[in-house]
C-alpha positions as CSV (number, residue, x, y, z in Angstrom):
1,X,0.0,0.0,0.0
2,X,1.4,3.2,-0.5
3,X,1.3,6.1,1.8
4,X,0.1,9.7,0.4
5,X,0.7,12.5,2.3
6,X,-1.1,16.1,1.8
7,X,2.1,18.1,2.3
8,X,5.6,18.1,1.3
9,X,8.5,17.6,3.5
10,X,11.1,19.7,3.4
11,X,14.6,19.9,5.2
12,X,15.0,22.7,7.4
13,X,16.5,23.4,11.1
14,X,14.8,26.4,12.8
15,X,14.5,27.0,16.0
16,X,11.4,25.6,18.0
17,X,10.2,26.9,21.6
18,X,7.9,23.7,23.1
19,X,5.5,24.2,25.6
20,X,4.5,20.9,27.5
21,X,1.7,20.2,30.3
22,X,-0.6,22.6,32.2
23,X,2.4,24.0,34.1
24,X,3.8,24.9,30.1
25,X,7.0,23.7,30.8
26,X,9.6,25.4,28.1
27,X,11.8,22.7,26.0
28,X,13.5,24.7,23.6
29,X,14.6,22.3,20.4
30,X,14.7,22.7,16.9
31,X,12.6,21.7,13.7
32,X,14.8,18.9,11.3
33,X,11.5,18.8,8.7
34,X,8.9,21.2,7.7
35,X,5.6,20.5,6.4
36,X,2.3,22.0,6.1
37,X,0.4,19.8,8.6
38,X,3.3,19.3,11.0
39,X,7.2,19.1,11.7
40,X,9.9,16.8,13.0
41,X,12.0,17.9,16.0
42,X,15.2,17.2,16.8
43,X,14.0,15.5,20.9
44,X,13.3,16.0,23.4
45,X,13.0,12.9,24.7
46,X,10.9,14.5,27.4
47,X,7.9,14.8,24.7
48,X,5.5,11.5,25.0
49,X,3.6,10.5,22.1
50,X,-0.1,11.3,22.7
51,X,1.4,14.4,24.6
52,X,-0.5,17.8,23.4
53,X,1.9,21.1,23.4
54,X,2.0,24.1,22.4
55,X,4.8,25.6,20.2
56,X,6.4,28.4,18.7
57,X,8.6,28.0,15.5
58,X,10.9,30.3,14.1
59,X,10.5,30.2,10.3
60,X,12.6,33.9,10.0
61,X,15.1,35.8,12.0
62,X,13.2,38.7,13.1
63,X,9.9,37.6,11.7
64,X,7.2,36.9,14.5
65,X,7.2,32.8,15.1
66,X,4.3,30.8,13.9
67,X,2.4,29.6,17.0
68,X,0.4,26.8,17.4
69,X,-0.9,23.9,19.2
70,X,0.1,20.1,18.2
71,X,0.4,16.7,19.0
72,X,3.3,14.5,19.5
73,X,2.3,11.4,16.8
74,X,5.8,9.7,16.8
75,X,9.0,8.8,17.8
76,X,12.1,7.6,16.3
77,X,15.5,6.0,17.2
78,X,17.1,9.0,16.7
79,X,14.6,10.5,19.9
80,X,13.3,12.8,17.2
81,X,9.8,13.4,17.4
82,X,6.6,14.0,15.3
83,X,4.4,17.1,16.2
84,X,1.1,17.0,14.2
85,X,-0.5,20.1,14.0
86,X,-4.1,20.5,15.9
87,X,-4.7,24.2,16.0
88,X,-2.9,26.9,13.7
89,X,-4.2,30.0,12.1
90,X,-4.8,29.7,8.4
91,X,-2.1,32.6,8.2
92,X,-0.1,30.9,9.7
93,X,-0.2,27.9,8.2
94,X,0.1,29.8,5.0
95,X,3.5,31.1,6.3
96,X,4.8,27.5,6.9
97,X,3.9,26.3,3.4
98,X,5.4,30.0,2.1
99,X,8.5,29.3,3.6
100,X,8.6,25.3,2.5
101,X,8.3,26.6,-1.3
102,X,10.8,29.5,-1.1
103,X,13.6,27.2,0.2
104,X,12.2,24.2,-2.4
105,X,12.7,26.9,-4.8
106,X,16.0,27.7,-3.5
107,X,17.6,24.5,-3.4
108,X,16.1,23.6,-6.7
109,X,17.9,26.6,-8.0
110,X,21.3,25.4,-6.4
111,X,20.9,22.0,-8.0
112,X,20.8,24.1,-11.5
113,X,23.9,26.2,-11.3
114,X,25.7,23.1,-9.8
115,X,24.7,21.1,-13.0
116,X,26.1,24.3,-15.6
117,X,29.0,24.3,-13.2
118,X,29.3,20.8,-14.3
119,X,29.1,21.5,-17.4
120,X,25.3,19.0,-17.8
């Protein structure tokens, strides 16, 4: 069976400020993937899956952060763990799936010049 997802991946570490339990505990991590219905952090190991947080991701240097709440969904062997998103703002999910393009444009751009540099 294959697996279909709604939204791209995409490679990118930014910074990630995790709020966890009533008490909002702060974690501060970082994002390893991107997408527009979630994102991948780099740990904690202190996040549980099932666990709700809150979160606040750093797309920009000196852009506000997109804030949301999520879910953790996964963990792997790495520690790395899943965040599905459960509550965002359309704008901001708009801002996540902006930013995913740009740098998919970006590296697709990089990928060019380094074939002409290659001389393909």
């Amino acid at each position: 069976m294959i697996q279909r997802r709604e939204f791209v991946r995409f490679k990118a570490k930014r910074p990630v400020r995790v709020y966890v339990g009533s008490e909002r505990r702060l974690v501060q991590t970082f994002a390893v993937e991107l997408a527009g219905g979630g994102l991948l952090l780099a740990g904690p190991d202190v996040l549980a899956i099932g666990e709700h947080v809150e979160f606040e991701l750093s797309l920009l240097v000196g852009s506000e952060p997109v804030i949301g709440r999520g879910r953790v969904v996964r963990a792997d062997t790495r520690g790395q763990r899943a965040i599905t998103f459960s509550e965002m703002s359309e704008l901001n999910r708009r801002r996540v799936v902006r930013f995913i393009f740009a740098g998919e444009r970006a590296e697709r751009r990089r990928m060019l010049q380094a074939d002409e540099c290659d001389g393909n």
